[in-house]
C-alpha positions in Angstrom: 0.0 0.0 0.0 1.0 3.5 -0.6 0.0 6.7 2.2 -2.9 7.5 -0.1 -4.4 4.0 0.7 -4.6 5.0 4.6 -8.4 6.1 4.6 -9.6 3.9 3.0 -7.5 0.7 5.0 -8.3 2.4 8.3 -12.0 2.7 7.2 -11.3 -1.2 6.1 -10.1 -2.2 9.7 -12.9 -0.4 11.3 -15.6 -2.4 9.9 -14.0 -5.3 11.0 -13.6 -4.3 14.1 -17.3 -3.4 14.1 -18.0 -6.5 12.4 -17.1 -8.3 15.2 -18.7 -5.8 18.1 -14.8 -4.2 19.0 -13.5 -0.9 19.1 -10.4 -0.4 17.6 -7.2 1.8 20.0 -4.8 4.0 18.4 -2.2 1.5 19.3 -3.8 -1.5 17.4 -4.7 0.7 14.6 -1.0 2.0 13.9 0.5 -1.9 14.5 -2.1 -2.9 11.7 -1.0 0.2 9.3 2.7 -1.1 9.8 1.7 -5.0 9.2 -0.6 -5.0 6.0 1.8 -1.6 4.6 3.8 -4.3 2.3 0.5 -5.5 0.4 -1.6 -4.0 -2.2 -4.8 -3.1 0.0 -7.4 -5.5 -2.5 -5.2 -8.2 -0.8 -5.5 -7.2 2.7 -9.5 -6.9 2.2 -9.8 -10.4 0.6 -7.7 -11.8 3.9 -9.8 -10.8 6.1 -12.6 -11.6 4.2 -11.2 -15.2 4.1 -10.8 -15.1 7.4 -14.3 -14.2 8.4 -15.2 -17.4 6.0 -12.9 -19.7 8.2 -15.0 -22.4 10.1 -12.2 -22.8 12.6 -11.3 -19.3 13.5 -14.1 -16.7 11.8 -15.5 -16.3 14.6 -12.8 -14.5 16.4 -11.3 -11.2 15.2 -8.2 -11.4 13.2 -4.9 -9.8 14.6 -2.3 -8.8 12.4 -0.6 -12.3 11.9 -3.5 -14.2 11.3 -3.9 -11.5 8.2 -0.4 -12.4 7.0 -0.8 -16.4 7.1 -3.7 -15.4 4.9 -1.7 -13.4 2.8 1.9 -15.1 2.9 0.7 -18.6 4.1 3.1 -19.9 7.5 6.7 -19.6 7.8 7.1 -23.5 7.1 5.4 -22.8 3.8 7.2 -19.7 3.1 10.5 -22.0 4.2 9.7 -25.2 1.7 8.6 -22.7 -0.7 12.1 -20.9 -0.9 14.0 -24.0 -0.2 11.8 -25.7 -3.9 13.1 -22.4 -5.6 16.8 -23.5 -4.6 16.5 -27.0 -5.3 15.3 -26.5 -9.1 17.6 -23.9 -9.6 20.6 -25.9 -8.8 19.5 -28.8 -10.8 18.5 -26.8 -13.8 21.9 -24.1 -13.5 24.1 -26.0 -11.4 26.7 -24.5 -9.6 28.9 -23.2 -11.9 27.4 -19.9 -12.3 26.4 -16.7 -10.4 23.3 -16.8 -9.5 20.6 -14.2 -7.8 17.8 -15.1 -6.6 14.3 -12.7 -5.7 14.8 -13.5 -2.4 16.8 -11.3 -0.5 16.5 -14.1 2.8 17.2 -17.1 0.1 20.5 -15.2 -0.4 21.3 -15.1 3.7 20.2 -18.5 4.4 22.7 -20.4 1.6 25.6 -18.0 2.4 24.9 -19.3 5.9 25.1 -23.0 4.4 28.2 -22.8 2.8 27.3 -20.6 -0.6 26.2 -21.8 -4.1 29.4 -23.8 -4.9 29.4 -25.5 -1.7 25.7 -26.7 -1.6 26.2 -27.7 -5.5 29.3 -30.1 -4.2 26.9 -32.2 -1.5 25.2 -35.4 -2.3 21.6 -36.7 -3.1 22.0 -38.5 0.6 23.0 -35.3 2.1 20.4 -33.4 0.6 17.5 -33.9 3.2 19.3 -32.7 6.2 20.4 -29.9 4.1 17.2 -28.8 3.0 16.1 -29.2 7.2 19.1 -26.7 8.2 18.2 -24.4 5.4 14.3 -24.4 6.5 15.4 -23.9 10.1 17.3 -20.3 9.1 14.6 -19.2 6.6 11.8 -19.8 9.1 13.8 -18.4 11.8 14.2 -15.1 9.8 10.7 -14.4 8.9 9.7 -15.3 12.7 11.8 -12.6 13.6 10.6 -10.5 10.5 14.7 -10.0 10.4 16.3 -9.0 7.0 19.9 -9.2 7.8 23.1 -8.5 5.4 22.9 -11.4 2.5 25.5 -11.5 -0.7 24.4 -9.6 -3.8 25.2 -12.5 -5.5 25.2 -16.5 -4.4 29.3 -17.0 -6.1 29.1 -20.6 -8.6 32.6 -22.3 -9.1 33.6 -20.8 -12.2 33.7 -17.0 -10.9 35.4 -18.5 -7.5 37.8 -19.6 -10.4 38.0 -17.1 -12.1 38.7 -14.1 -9.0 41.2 -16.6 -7.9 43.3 -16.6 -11.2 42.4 -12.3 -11.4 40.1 -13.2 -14.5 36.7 -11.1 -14.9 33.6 -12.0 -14.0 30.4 -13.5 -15.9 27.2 -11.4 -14.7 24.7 -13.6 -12.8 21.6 -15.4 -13.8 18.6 -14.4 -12.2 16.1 -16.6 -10.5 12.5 -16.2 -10.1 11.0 -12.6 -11.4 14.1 -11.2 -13.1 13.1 -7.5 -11.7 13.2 -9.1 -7.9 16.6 -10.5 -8.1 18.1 -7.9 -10.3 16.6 -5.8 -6.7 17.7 -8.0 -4.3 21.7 -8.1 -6.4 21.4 -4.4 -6.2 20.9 -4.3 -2.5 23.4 -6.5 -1.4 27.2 -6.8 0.6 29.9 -6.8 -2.0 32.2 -7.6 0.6 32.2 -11.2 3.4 29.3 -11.6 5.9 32.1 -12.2 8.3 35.6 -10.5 7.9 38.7 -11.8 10.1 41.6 -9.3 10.1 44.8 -9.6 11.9 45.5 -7.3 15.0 47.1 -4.3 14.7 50.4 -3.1 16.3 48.8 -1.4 18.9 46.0 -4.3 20.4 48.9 -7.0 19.8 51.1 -4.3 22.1 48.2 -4.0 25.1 48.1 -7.7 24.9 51.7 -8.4 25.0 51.7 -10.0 21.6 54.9 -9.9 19.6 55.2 -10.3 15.9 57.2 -13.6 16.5 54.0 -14.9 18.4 51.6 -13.5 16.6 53.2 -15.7 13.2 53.6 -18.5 15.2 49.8 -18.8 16.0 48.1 -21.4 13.3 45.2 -20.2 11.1 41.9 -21.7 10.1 40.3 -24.6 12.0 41.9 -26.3 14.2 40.3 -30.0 13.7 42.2 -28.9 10.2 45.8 -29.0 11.3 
């Protein structure tokens, strides 16, 4: 919805409010206006006439949430969905190439994993415990309604290749609605989720950390060495 939809959406959440004999505060009528914002207000009026239909819970007056599951479904479907959208993607591109999806969380949640080139390296038999761990983050994400940094752009073997040998890169593919993920590439880190930088001269001095000592301590993981 846009600001010049407000009038007519509060007018909207009034009569269901009245609908079902409550009065509407303020409070509740600013937490609805910040809820439903995201969708086109036809949407929002068909929810919660779907919900009024609803043998198991039209009786009750809808808050906020039970609007969205109307209007998003759960965050388990939201999760499978997303997870489907990766799964036929990587068996129809593979992992070679870029790729960037129109989901900004889809992004997060397989950086999180390992990245594109790492799940496209895992086996059919590994697959189902992947796709659990992957679920788990997605879901957790849209409990918290939490968009946090994600990659512009999930890296595919060849341009890991290719930025290791100083070649150029090949622009991604886009998954999904093209207009989304080119959105989603243009809103994203260019740089790691995590960076790990070696101490300066001045913390490794407070600490008592010489440069000897501070080369003679190993790198990476230690189960590694």
């Amino acid at each position: 919805m846009n600001p010049g939809d407000r009038k007519d959406f509060f007018a909207l959440v009034a009569n269901v409010y009245g609908f079902y004999r409550q009065e509407m505060s303020e409070f509740a009528g600013s937490v609805w206006w910040e809820a439903m914002a995201p969708f086109d207000i036809k949407a929002v009026r068909a929810a919660f006439t779907r919900h009024a239909m609803n043998p198991d819970s039209g009786q009750f007056l809808p808050k906020p949430a039970d609007v969205m599951r109307m209007l998003q479904g759960g965050t388990a479907d939201q999760a499978a969905t997303a997870w489907a959208k990766v799964d036929r993607a990587l068996r129809i591109v593979g992992p070679w190439q870029d790729v960037a999806f129109d989901d900004a969380l889809i992004h997060r949640c397989v950086a999180e994993l390992g990245g594109w080139a790492w799940l496209g390296q895992q086996t059919e038999k590994e697959w189902p415990f992947i796709a659990r761990r992957f679920e788990t983050l997605y879901r957790g994400y849209r409990m918290r309604n939490e968009l946090p940094d994600y990659p512009n752009v999930l890296i595919g073997l060849a341009n890991a290749h290719n930025a290791r040998e100083g070649r150029g890169r090949v622009p991604p593919l886009l998954i999904g609605d093209a207009a989304g993920a080119a959105n989603v590439a243009a809103l994203g880190c260019t740089t790691p989720l995590l960076t790990v930088t070696q101490a300066g001269t001045a913390l490794r001095a407070a600490l008592g950390i010489g440069w000897e000592a501070a080369r003679a301590i190993p790198s990476g993981n230690p189960r590694n060495q």
